[in-house]
matplotlib code that plots the C-alpha trace (Angstrom):
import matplotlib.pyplot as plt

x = [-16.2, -12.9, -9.4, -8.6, -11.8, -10.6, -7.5, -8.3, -10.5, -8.3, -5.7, -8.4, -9.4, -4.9, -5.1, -7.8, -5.9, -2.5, -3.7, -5.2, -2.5, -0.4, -1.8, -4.2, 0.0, 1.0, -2.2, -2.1, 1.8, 1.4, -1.4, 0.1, 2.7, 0.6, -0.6, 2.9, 3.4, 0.5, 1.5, 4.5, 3.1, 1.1, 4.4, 5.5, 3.0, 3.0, 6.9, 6.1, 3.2, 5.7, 7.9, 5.4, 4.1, 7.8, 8.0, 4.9, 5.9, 8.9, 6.6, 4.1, 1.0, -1.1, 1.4, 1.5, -2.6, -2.4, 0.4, -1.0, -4.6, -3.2, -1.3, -4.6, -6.4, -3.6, -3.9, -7.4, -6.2, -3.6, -6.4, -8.3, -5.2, -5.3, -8.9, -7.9, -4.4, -6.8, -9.7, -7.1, -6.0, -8.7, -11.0, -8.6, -5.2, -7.4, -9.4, -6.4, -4.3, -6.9, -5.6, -3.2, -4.0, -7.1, -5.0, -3.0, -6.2, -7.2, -3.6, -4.5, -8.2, -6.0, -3.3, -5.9, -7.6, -4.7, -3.6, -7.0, -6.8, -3.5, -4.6, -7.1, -4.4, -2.7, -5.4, -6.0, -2.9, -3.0, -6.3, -4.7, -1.5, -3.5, -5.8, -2.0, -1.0, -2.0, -4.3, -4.6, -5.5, -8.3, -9.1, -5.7, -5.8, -6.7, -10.4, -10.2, -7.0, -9.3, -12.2, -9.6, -8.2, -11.7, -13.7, -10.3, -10.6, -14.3, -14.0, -10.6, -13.3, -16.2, -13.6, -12.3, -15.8, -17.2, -13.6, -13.8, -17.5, -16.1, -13.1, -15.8, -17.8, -14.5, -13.4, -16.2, -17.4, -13.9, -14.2, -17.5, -15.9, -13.5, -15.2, -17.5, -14.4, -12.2, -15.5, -15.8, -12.2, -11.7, -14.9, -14.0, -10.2, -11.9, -14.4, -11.6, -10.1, -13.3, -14.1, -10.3, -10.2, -13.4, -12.5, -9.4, -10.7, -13.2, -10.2, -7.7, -10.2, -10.1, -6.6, -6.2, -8.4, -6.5, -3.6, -5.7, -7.1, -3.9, -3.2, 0.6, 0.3, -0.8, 2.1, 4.3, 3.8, 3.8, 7.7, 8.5, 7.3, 10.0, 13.0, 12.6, 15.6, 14.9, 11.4, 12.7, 15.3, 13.2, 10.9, 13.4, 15.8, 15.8, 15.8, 19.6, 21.4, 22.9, 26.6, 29.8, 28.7, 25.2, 26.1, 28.4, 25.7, 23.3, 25.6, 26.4, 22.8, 22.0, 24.7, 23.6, 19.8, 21.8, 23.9, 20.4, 18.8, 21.4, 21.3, 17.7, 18.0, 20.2, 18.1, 15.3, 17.9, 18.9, 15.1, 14.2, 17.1, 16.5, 12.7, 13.6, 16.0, 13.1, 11.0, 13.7, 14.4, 12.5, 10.6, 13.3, 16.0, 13.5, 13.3, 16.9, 17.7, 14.8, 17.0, 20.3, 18.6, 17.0, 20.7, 21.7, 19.1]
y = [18.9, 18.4, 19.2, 14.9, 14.3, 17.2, 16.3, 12.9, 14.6, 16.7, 13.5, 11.7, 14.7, 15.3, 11.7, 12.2, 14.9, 13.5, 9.9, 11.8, 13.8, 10.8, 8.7, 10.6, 11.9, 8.3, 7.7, 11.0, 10.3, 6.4, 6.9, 10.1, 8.0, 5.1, 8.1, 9.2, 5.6, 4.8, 7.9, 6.6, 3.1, 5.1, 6.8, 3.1, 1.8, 4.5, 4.6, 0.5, 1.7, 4.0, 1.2, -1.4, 1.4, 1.9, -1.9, -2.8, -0.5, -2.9, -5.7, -7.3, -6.3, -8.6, -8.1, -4.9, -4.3, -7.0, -5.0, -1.6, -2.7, -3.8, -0.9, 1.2, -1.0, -0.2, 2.9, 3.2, 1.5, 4.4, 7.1, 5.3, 5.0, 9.0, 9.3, 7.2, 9.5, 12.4, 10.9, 10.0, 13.1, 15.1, 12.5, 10.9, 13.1, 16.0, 15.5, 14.0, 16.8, 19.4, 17.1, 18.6, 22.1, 21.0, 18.7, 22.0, 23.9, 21.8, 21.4, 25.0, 25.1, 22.6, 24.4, 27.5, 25.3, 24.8, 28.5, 29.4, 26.2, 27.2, 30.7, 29.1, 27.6, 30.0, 32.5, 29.6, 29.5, 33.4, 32.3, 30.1, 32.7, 35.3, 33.0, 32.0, 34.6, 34.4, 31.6, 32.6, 36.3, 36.4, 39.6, 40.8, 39.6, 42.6, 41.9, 43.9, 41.2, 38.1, 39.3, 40.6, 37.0, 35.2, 37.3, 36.4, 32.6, 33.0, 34.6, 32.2, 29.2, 30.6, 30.9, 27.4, 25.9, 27.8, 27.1, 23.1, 23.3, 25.2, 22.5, 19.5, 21.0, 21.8, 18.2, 16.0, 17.9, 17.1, 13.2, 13.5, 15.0, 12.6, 9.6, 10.3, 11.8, 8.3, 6.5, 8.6, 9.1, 5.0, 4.3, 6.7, 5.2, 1.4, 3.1, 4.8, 1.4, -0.6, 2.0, 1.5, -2.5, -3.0, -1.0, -2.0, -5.7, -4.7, -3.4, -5.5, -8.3, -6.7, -6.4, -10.0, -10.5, -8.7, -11.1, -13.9, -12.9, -12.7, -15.0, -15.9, -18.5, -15.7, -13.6, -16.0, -17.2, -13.2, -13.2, -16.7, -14.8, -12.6, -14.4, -17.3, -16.7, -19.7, -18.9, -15.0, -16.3, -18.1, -15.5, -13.0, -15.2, -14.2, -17.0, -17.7, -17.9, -21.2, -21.6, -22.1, -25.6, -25.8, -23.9, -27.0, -29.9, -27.7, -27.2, -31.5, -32.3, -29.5, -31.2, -35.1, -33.8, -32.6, -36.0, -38.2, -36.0, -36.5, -40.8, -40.6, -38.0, -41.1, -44.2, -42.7, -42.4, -46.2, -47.2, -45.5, -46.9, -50.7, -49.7, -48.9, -51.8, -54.4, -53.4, -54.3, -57.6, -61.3, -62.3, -64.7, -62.6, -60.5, -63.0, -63.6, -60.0, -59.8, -62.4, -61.2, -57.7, -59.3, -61.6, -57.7, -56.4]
z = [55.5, 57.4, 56.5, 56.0, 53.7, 51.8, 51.4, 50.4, 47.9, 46.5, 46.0, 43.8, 41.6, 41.2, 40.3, 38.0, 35.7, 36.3, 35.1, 31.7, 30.8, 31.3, 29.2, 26.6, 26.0, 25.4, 23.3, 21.8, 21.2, 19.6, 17.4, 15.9, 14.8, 13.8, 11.4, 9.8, 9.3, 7.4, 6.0, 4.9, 3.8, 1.2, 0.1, -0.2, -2.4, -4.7, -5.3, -5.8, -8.3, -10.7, -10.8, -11.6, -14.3, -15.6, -15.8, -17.9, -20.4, -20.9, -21.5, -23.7, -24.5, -22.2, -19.1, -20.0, -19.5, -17.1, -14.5, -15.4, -14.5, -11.0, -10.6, -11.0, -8.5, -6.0, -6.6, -5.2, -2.4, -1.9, -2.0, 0.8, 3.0, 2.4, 3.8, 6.3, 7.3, 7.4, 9.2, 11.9, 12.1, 12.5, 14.6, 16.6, 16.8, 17.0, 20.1, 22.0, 21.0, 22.9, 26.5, 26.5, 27.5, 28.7, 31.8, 32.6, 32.8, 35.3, 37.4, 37.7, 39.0, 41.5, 42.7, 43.0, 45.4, 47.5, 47.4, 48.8, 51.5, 52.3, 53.2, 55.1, 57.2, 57.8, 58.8, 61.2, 62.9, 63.3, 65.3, 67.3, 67.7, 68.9, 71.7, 73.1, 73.6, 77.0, 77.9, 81.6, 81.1, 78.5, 79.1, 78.3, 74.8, 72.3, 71.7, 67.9, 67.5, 68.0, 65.7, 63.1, 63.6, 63.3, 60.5, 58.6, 59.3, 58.8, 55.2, 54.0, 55.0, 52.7, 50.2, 50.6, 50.8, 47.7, 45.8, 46.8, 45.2, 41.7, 41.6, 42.3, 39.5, 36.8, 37.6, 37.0, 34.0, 32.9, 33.7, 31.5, 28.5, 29.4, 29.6, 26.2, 24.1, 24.9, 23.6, 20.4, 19.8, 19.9, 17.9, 15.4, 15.2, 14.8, 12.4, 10.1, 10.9, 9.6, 6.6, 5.1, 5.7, 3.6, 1.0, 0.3, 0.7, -2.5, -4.3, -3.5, -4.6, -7.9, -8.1, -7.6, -10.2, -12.7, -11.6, -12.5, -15.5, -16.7, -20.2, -19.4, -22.9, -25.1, -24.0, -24.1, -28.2, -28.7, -26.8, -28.4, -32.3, -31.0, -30.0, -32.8, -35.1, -37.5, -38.2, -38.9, -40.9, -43.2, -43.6, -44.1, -46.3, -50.3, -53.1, -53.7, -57.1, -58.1, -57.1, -59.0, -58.3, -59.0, -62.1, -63.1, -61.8, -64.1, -67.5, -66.7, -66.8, -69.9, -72.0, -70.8, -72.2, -75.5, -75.7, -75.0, -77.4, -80.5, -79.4, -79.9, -83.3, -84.6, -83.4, -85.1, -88.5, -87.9, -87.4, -90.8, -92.7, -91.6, -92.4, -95.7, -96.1, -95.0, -97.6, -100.5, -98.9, -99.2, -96.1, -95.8, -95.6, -93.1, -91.0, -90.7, -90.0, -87.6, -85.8, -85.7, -84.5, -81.7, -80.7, -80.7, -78.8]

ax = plt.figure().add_subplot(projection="3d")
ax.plot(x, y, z, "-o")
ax.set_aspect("equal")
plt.show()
């Protein structure tokens, strides 16, 4: 293999780790906070929970059940986000977190490479030093100078050669852990995903049921029994004595009973008197007092 292949080489396996660390970083680095911020969602929802606890205690009995039944149902929801916090962290975070040593491993298999190229080089140029020396006179040059020179270049090319065949090997069994850690690391993050979504679709289904279910006219004639003064104040309201007045409207109509009472003890004495008187007088004379009673009648 020549010095240009092997360079080119070299430039696509640097590009190789460069282009992971870069961006298995960025992805490492956005979906760790996509975790603290579903993280902090959860704290959220359960501050909003307490409160919607706190509040329903303040109510009636059916929004009472009613708000503290939804508040359970978000609840579950909560716990699933916190399954779904850890499961990122451990499947996702996790593996992209190990990049980042992992890419510096590798920077170093590199630049072990081009230490041992380098000295390859340069044992090279030592080579061509020594044959310069003095091209006419071949003789002249130091014959144990030239093999020193050459068994050198001969041994920094065996080490080149069997270094260039270790980094091959490090770097595409890193492009294969590569390759099938992106694909589980993103099917795991759409599977956490996935998992969470349907779950909190079941619960959330509930929860709106709860809302639903609710029996706002029932709670209402229980606030309404509450807040209706006249209806308390008739309940509540004793039997009143009469009043100075009542007292007088009573005493009036007691002594007009008394004064109808005494007209109807003397009527009676008149009817038994004119009784008696018709029985000592003539039919005549009844006859002409039945008259004059009924002119006064």
């Amino acid at each position: 293999m020549n010095s240009l292949s092997r360079d080119a080489q070299v430039k696509i396996m640097e590009g190789t780790v460069a282009n992971a660390e870069k961006y298995l970083g960025q992805f490492c680095m956005l979906l760790a906070s996509y975790t603290r911020k579903t993280a902090r969602l959860r704290d959220k929802v359960d501050l909003l929970i307490r409160h919607i606890m706190d509040f329903a205690n303040t109510e009636n009995p059916e929004m009472r059940s009613c708000l503290k039944d939804f508040g359970e149902e978000l609840s579950k929801v909560q716990d699933y986000r916190q399954a779904q916090v850890e499961r990122l962290d451990v499947k996702v975070i996790g593996p992209l977190k190990a990049y980042g040593p992992m890419t510096k491993s590798k920077r170093t298999d590199i630049k072990k490479f081009n230490s041992v190229r380098n000295r390859e080089m340069k044992e090279l140029e030592v080579l061509q030093k020594v044959k310069q020396r003095n091209p006419s006179d071949r003789q002249g040059i130091s014959l144990s100078a030239l093999v020193e020179a050459e068994a050198n270049v001969q041994k920094a090319s065996v080490d080149v050669n069997h270094t260039t065949h270790q980094l091959e090997e490090i770097i595409f069994k890193f492009q294969k852990e590569k390759l099938k850690d992106l694909k589980n690391i993103f099917s795991n993050f759409v599977t956490i995903e996935m998992t969470f979504h349907a779950k909190a679709l079941e619960v959330y289904t509930n929860a709106f049921q709860c809302l639903q279910d609710f029996d706002e006219g029932k709670d209402l004639e229980a606030f309404r029994s509450k807040i209706c003064i006249s209806d308390l104040e008739n309940n509540a309201r004793p039997v009143q004595t009469h009043g100075p007045l009542d007292t007088q409207r009573s005493m009036r109509r007691q002594g007009q009973v008394s004064e109808d009472e005494q007209d109807e003890e003397e009527d009676e004495e008149e009817e038994e008197e004119e009784v008696e008187e018709l029985q000592e007088v003539s039919d005549e004379d009844y006859n002409q007092y039945s008259k004059i009673k009924k002119i006064d009648i």
